[in-house]
NUDODREN-703863 format. One record per residue (C-alpha): residue number from 0; x, y, z. Coordinates in steps of 0.2 Angstrom, whole numbers, m for minus. Example, Ala and Ser with C-alpha at 12.3 -4.5 7.8 and 13.67 -1.06 7.14 Angstrom:
 guza    px    py    pz
    0    62   m22    39
    1    68    m5    36
This chain:
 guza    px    py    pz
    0  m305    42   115
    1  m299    50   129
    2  m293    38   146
    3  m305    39   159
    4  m292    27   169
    5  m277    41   169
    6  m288    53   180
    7  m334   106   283
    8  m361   120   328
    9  m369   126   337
   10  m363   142   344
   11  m363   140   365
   12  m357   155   375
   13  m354   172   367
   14  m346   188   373
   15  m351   203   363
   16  m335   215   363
   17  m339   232   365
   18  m340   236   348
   19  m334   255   342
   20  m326   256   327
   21  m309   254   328
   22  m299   263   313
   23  m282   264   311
   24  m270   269   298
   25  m255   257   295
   26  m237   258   288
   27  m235   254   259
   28  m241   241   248
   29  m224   232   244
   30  m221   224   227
   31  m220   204   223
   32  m232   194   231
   33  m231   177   232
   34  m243   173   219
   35  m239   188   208
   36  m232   187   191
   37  m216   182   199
   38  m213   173   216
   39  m206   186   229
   40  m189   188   231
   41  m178   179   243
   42  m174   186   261
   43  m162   200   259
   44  m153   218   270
   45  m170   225   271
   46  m178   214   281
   47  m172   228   292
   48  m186   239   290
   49  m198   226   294
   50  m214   231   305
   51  m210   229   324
   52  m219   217   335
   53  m236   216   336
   54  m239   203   349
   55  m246   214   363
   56  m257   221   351
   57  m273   206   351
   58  m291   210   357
   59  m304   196   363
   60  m319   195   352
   61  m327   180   354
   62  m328   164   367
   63  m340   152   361
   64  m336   141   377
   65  m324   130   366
   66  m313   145   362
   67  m307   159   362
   68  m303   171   344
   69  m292   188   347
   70  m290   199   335
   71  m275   213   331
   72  m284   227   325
   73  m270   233   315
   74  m265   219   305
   75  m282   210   305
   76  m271   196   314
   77  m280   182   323
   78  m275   169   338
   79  m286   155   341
   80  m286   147   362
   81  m291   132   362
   82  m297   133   382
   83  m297   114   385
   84  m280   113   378
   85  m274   128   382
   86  m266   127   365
   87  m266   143   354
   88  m264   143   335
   89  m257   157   327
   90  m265   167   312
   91  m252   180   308
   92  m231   183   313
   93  m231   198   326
   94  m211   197   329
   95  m199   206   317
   96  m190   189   307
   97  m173   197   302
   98  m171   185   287
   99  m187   190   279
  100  m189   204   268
  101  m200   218   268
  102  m212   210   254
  103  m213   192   267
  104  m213   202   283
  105  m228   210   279
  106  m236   195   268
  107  m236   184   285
  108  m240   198   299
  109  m258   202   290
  110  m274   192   289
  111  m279   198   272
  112  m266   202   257
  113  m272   207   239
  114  m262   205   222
  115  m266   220   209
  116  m261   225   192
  117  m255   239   187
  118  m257   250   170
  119  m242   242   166
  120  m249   226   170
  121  m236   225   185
  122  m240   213   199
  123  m238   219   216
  124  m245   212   234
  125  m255   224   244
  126  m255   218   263
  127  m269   225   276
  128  m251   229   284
  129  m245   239   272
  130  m245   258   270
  131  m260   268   262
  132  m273   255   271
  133  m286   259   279
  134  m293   246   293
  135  m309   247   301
  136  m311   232   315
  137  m330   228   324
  138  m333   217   334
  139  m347   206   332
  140  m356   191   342
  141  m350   180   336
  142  m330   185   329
  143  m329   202   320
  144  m330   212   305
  145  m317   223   294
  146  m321   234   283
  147  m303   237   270
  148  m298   252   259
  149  m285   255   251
  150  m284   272   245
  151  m269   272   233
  152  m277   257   225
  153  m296   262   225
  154  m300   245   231
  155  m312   241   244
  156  m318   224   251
  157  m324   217   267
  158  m319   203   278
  159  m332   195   289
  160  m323   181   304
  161  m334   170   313
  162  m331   157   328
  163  m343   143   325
  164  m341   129   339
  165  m323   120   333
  166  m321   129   317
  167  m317   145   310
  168  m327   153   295
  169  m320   170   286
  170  m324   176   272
  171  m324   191   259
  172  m342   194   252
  173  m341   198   234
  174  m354   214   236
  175  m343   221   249
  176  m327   223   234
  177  m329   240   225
  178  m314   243   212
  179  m314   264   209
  180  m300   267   199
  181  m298   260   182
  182  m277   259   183
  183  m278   245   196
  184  m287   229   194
  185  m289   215   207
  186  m281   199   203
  187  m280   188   217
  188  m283   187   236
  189  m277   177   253
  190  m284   176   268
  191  m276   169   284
  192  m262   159   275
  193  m251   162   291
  194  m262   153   300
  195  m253   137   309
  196  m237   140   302
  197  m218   134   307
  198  m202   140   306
  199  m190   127   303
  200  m187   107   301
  201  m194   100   317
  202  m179    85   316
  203  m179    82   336
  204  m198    81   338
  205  m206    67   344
  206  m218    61   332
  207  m224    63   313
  208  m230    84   309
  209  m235    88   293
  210  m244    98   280
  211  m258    90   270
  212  m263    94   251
  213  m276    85   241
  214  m266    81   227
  215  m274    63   218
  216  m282    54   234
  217  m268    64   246
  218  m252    67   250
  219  m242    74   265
  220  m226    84   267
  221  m215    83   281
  222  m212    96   293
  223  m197    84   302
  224  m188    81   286
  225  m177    94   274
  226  m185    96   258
  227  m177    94   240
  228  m189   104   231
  229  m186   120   227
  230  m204   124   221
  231  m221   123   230
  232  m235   115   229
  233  m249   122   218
  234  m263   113   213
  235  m279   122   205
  236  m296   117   211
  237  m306   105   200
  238  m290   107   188
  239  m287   118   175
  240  m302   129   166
  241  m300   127   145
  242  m311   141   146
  243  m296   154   149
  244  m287   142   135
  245  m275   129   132
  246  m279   109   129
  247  m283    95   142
  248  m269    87   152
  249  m265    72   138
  250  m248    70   133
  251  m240    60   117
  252  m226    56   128
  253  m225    46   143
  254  m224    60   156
  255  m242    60   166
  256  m252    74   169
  257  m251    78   188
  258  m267    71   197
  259  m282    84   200
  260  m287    91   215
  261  m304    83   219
  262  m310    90   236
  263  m304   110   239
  264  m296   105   258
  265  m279   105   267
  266  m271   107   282
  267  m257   105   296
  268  m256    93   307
  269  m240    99   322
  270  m240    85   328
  271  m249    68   326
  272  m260    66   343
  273  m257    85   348
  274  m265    99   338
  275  m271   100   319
  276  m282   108   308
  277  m290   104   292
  278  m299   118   281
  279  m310   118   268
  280  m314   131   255
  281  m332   136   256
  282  m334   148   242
  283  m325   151   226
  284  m318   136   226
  285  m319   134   207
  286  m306   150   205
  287  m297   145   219
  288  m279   136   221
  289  m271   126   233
  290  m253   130   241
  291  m240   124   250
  292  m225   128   256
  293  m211   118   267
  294  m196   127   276
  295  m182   129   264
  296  m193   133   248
  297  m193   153   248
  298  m193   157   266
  299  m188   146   283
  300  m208   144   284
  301  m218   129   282
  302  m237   135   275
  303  m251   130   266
  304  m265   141   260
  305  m280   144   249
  306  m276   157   236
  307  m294   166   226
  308  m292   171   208
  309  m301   187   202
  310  m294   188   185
  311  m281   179   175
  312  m272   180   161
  313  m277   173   146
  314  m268   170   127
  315  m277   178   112
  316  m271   172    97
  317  m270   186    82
  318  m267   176    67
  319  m269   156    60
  320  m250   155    63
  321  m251   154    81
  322  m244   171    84
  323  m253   183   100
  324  m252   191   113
  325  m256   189   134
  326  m272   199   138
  327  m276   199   159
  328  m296   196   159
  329  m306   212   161
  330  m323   207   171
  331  m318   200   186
  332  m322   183   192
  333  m337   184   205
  334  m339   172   221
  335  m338   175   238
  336  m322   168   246
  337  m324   159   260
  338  m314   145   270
  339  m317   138   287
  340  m305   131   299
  341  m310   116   309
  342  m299   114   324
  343  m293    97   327
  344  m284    90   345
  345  m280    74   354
  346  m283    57   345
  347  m291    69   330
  348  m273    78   327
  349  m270    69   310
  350  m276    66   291
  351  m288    53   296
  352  m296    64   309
  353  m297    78   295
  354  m306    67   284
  355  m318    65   297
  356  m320    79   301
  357  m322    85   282
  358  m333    71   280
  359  m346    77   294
  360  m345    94   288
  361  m348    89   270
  362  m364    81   276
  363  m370    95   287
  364  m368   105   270
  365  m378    92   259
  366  m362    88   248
  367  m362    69   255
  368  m375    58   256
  369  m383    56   275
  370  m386    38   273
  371  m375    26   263
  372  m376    23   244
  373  m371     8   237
  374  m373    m3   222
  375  m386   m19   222
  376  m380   m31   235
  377  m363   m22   237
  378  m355   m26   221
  379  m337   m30   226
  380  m329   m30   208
  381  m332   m18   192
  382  m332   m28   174
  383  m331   m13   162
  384  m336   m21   144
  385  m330   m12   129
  386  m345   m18   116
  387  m340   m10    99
  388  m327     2    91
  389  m326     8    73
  390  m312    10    61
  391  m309    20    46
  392  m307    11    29
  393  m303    15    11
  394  m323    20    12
  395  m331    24    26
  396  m328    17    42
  397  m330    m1    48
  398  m341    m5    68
  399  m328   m18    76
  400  m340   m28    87
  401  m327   m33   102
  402  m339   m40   115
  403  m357   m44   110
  404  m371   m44   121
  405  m371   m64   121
  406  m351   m63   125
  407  m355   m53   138
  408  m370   m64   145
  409  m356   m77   144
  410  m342   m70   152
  411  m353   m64   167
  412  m363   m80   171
  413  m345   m90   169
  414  m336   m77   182
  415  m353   m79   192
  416  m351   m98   191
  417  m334   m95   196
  418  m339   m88   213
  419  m339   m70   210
  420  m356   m65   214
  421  m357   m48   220
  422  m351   m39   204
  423  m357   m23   194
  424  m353   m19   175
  425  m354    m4   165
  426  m355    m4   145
  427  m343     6   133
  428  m348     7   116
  429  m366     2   115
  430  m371    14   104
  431  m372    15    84
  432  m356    12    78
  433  m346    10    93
  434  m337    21   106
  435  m326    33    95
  436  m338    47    89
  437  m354    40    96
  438  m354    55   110
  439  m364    63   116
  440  m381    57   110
  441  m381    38   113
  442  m396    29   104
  443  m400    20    95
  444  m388     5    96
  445  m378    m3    89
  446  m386   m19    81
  447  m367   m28    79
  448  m368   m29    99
  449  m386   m32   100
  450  m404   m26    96
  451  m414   m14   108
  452  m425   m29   114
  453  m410   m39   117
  454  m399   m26   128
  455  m421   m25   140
  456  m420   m44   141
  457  m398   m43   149
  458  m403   m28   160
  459  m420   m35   166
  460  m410   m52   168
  461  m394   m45   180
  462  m406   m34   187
  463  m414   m49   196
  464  m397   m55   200
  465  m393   m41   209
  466  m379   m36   197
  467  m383   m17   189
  468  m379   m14   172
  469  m373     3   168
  470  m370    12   153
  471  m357    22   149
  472  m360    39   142
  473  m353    56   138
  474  m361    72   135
  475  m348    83   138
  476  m339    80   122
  477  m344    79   104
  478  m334    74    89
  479  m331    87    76
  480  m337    77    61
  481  m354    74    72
  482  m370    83    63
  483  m381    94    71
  484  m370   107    82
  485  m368   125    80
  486  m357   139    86
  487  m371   140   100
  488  m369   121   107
  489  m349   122   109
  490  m341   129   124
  491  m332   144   118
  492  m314   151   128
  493  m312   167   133
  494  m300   170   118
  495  m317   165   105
  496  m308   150    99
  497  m319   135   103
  498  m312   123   115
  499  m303   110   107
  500  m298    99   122
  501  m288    87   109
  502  m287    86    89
  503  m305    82    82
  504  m318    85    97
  505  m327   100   104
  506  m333   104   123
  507  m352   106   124
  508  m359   119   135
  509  m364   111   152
  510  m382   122   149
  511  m383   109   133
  512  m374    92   139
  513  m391    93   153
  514  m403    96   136
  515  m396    82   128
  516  m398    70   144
  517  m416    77   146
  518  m419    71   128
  519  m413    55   129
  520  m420    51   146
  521  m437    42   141
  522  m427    28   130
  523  m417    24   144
  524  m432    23   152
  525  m440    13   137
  526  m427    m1   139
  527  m425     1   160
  528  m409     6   158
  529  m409    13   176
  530  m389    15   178
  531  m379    27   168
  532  m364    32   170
  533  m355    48   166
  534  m338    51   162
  535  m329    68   161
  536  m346    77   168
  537  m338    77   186
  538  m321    80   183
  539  m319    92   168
  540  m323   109   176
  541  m326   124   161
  542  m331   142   159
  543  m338   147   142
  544  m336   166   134
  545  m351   164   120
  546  m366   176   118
  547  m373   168   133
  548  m356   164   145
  549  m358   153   160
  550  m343   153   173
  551  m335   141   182
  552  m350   139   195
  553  m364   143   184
  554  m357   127   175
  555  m358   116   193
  556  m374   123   195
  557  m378   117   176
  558  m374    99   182
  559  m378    99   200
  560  m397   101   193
  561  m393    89   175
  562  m391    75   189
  563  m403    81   204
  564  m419    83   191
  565  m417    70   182
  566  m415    54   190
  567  m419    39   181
  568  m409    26   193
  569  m391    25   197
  570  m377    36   195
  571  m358    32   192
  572  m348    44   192
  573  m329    45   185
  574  m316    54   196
  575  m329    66   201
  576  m324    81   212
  577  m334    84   227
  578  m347    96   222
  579  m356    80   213
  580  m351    68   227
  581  m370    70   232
  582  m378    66   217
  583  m366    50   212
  584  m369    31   221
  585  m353    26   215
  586  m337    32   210
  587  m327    25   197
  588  m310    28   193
  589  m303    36   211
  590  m287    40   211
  591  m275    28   221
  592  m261    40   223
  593  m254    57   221
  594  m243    64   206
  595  m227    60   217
  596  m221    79   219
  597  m203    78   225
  598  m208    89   239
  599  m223    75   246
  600  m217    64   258
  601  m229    51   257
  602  m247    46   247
  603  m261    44   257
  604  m280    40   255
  605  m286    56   260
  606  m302    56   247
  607  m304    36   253
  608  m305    42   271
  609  m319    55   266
  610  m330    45   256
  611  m329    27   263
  612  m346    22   270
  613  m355    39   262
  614  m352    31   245
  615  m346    15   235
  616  m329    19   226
  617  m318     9   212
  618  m301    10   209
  619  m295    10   191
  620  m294    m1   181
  621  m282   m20   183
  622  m277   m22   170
  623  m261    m7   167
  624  m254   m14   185
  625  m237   m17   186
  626  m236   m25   203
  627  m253   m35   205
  628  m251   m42   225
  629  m245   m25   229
  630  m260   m16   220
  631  m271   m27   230
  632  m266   m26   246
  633  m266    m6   242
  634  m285    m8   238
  635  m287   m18   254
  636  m279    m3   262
  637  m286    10   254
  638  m305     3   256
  639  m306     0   236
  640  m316   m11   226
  641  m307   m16   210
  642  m310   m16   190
  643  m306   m24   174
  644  m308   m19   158
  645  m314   m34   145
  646  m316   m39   127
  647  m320   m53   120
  648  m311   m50   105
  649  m291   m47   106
  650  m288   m27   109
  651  m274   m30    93
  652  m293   m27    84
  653  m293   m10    90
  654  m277    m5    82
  655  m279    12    69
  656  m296    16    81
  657  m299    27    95
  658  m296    15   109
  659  m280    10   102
  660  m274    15   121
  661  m279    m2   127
  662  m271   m16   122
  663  m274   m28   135
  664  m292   m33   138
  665  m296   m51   131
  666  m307   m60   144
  667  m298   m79   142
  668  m283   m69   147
  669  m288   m59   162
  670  m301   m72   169
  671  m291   m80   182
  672  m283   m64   188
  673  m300   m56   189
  674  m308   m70   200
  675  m292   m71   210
  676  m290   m51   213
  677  m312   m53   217
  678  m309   m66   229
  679  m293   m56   239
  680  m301   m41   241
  681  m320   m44   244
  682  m314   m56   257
  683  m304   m42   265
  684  m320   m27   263
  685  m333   m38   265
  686  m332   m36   284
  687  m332   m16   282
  688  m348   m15   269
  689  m357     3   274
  690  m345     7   288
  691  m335    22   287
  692  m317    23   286
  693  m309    31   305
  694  m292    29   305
  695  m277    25   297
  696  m262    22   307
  697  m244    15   302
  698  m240     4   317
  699  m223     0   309
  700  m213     4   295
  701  m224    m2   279
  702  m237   m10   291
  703  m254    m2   293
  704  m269    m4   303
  705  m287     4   297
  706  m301     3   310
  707  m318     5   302
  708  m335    11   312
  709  m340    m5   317
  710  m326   m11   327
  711  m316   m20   313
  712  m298   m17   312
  713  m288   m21   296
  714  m272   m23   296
  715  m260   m22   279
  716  m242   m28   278
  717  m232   m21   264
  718  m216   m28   269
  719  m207   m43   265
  720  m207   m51   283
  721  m221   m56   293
  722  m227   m42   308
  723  m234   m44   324
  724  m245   m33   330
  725  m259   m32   345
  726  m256   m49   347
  727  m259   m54   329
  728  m249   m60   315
  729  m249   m51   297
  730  m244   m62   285
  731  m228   m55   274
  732  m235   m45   259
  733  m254   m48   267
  734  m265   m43   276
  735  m277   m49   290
  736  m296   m45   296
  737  m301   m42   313
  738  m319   m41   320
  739  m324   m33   336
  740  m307   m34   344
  741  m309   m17   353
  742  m292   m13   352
């Protein structure tokens, strides 16, 4: 069984530039991008040759009252004013860097930059700046317009740059790319990533600068402190696609899978209270990745960009021994890339200003809910039931009833009686013969745990208590020995091999996991079962290469509409990433941390930031904690409601099953930490129910204060001595609730 608990107006003033076409010619596509099949060679001698300065070279093409956007014709650079500020980002290099080399030089003095493969299924980088490029620049209302070709290549694409109020939108349209010669193929494509960039560690500067990536719920890397790494940052968006190969992110050993990335932003803060950005990728997300780049890894530079994938290569194995060979895909991937810039200053120049401004612009986009969605009475605790499991015998396999419906009406009435009241619980293992192998069809139940009438009767009766019940399900995977499925139900990688995402179970199509959720919708409906919840559906992101392929986004599309038409209540979702953030009232399992990159400076809750007050999120589960007090106050920090996973029985009963994974669970053992981690932190949230989550500041070393939209101000002490702060006093590894100070 697989371990769900390991996983961006209005545009004012314009100024029309007189629009002629400008066309210039520039200076050769040089070879080794920085995405390419090998990362671009360090600075060396030739950097000589670089292009010569370009800064004289920018053109006004919009004002929109806010600011101003100049273009360089040449180079499709761009330069943002900020004409309140007076502050100007930087979209390109214009001076001549002796360190860099040609292949860098050119990479960060152009707006656009393609990779391409060659017959020989080279990799090279094709700037805007390079040689053999033609540029066509006109201006438009609103920003401009740039028709590309590159003539050696035969590849032709478009770049469209608009100034919307405080953000930046540019984007290439995927009807505007032509490919004419069948000896290059597009691979991969950058726009902008340039844009806010330094040079150096900023060691002397006053206050904190950094880069953001969405690694897990967040992370930042410092732009005042030398990193160690020696690699970047790259994370791909909605992780990795089994339908271009390879098996999910499990591992025998102890090593974790790097977290996902749940939300396609970043973004550069200079200077905490000065100037920042945050961008958000607005189209081809699902083929996009995320990187960054402090000073000292490859160049001086400190960058973070979006890179777009066209094609990738893929393995395809030519015999049952494993041998193969690596093919690079031949139709190319097709979306429109897109990103827009929103330009942050003042109080708004850090990461919890970028989550607010993501959080408004994922509204304006329908992506968050307008108004609040939250669980009955605002559960403050999840109880996670595992019902039944089966095991294998000498004949046939045995249903291991760990939790019965009466233990379960039990535990919940004594945990109420115990003064935690506002409480939800989901139900694993309801089905006929238990968790492993019940997926994805769920009825009828299984009758160890309790009868159909029965499981009507606990629903209708927590129901009135204000206390949801949902029910765990998955239709995303289907277990190999299950009857029933053909080749024309199982996902399919591009290679033709079905997608195996570990030994024994298959991937369903997405076009058939919303079938079999449309079939079974009228006995949920039968038993008012009006909560389900679904696991893998918002995190596991898949393209499928049968008779009738679906991409990446036909896939999102598949479960955008599973969810939207079909709603029988309540939606949980597990670690969803954000295109389904609309469609979930809560989110289980959110991540409360980052995969701890050498380069990341420190974790943030970036996701928490987004989502609190838009909708209800639960950390995972308790029970794996090895610091509980610390856990807690992070929840209390980080806005999280807290979970526990219960049996009745002793998890020693699911030795030799498919839940082996958890092997602490028992109810008399975790009852007391339960009500005591309920009482800590619903004490702590209670006073922020519905409100948004607006900043997060560290007033001190390991001592933070969290203001929420209703004036209240939470204050979290991490350290082992009391703090005194705004006149108050944080107890030592505490925390302390304030309401309507103003401070």
């Amino acid at each position: 069984m697989v371990n769900a608990w390991k996983r961006s107006i209005a545009i004012l003033v314009i100024l029309l530039l007189t629009a002629a076409s400008i066309v210039v010619m520039v200076h050769a596509a040089s070879e080794g991008a920085p995405g390419g099949e090998g990362e671009a060679s360090e600075p060396t001698q030739d950097a000589q040759e670089a292009s010569p300065d370009r800064s004289s070279g920018y053109r006004l093409t919009a004002d929109n009252g806010q600011f101003k956007l100049y273009v360089h014709p040449e180079t499709l650079g761009i330069r943002v004013e900020n004409k309140r500020t007076g502050y100007v980002w930087r979209g390109a290099l214009d001076e001549k860097d002796e360190r860099l080399n040609k292949t860098w030089q050119a990479f960060f003095e152009s707006g656009l930059t393609i990779e391409y493969m060659d017959v020989k299924q080279k990799v090279s980088m094709a700037p805007v700046s390079g040689e053999g490029v033609q540029v066509n620049v006109e201006g438009t209302a609103d920003g401009f317009t740039a028709k590309i070709v590159y003539e050696q290549l035969g590849i032709e694409l478009a770049l469209r740059v608009q100034l919307e109020g405080d953000a930046l939108s540019m984007s290439v349209p995927q009807d505007s790319i032509r490919e004419m010669n069948e000896d290059y193929r597009l691979q991969s494509l950058y726009l902008y990533p340039f844009f806010g960039a330094t040079k150096g560690v900023q060691e002397e500067q006053e206050g904190k600068g950094y880069m953001l990536i969405p690694d897990g719920s967040g992370a930042l890397i410092s732009l005042n402190e030398r990193t160690l790494a020696s690699q970047p940052y790259i994370g791909k968006v909605y992780g990795p696609d089994l339908g271009m190969g390879g098996s999910l992110f499990f591992s025998d050993g102890l090593e974790l899978a790097p977290e996902q990335v749940y939300v396609p932003a970043f973004g550069i803060a200079l200077r905490e209270g000065a100037d920042a950005y945050v961008s958000l990728i607005t189209g081809g997300a699902a083929y996009a990745e995320i990187r960054a780049y402090p000073s000292g890894v490859t160049t001086e530079y400190n960058w973070t960009t979006a890179r777009w994938l066209y094609r990738e290569n893929y393995f395809q194995p030519t015999d049952k021994k494993g041998n193969g060979v690596t093919l690079n895909q031949r139709e190319r991937n097709r979306f429109d890339a897109a990103r827009t810039i929103m330009l942050l200053s003042g109080d708004q120049a850090d990461y919890s200003g970028m989550a607010k401004r993501l959080r408004q612009e994922l509204t304006a986009l329908g992506m968050l809910p307008a108004e609040p969605r939250r669980a009955a009475d605002g559960a403050a605790i999840r109880i996670e039931f595992i019902a039944a499991e089966n095991k294998q015998r000498m004949i046939g396999r045995e249903v291991i009833p760990m939790t019965t419906l009466a233990e379960m009406d039990n535990i919940l009435s004594d945990l109420k009686a115990s003064g935690v009241e506002r409480m939800l619980t989901v139900v694993r293992g309801w089905s006929a013969g238990g968790i492993t192998g019940s997926s994805p069809t769920h009825f009828p139940f299984e009758r160890k745990v309790g009868s159909g009438e029965e499981w009507k009767q606990f629903v209708d009766k927590y129901e009135l208590q204000g206390i949801p019940v949902y029910f765990y399900t998955n239709y995303t995977l289907v277990d190999q020995s299950a009857d029933g499925y053909g080749k024309t139900d199982i996902a399919q990688a591009i290679s033709r091999q079905q997608i195996e995402p570990y030994w024994n179970a298959w991937l369903l199509r997405p076009d058939v996991s919303r079938r079999l959720f449309e079939e079974e919708l009228r006995q949920f409906e039968r038993y008012n079962m009006k909560h389900v919840a679904f696991d893998w559906l918002g995190s596991l992101l898949f393209s499928t290469y049968e008779r009738s392929p679906l991409t990446r986004e036909e896939a999102i599309h598949a479960y955008q509409s599973m969810l939207a038409e079909n709603k029988a209540g309540g939606y949980a979702l597990y670690s969803a990433n954000h295109y389904l953030w609309n469609h979930a009232d809560i989110i289980f399992e959110l991540p409360m941390g980052s995969s701890r990159f050498l380069l990341a400076t420190e974790e943030v809750p970036f996701l928490q930031l987004v989502l609190k007050g838009a909708v209800d999120y639960y950390s995972p589960v308790s029970n794996f904690h090895a610091d509980s007090r610390e856990e807690r106050l992070k929840m209390i920090d980080y806005g999280s409601y807290p979970s526990f996973i219960i049996t009745a029985r002793d998890p020693v009963e699911l030795l030799g099953t498919g839940s082996n994974w958890l092997y602490t669970s028992q109810y008399s053992v975790w009852k007391d930490q339960i009500i005591e981690e309920y009482q800590m932190v619903s004490q702590a949230l209670r006073a922020v129910d519905g409100a948004s989550f607006e900043k997060r500041e560290e007033v001190r070393p390991g001592v933070y204060r969290n203001r929420y939209s209703n004036g209240v101000i939470i204050y979290v002490n991490y350290t082992q001595a009391e703090a005194s702060i705004d006149g108050v006093t944080i107890p030592a590894q505490g925390y302390l609730v304030r309401e309507g100070s103003g401070i």
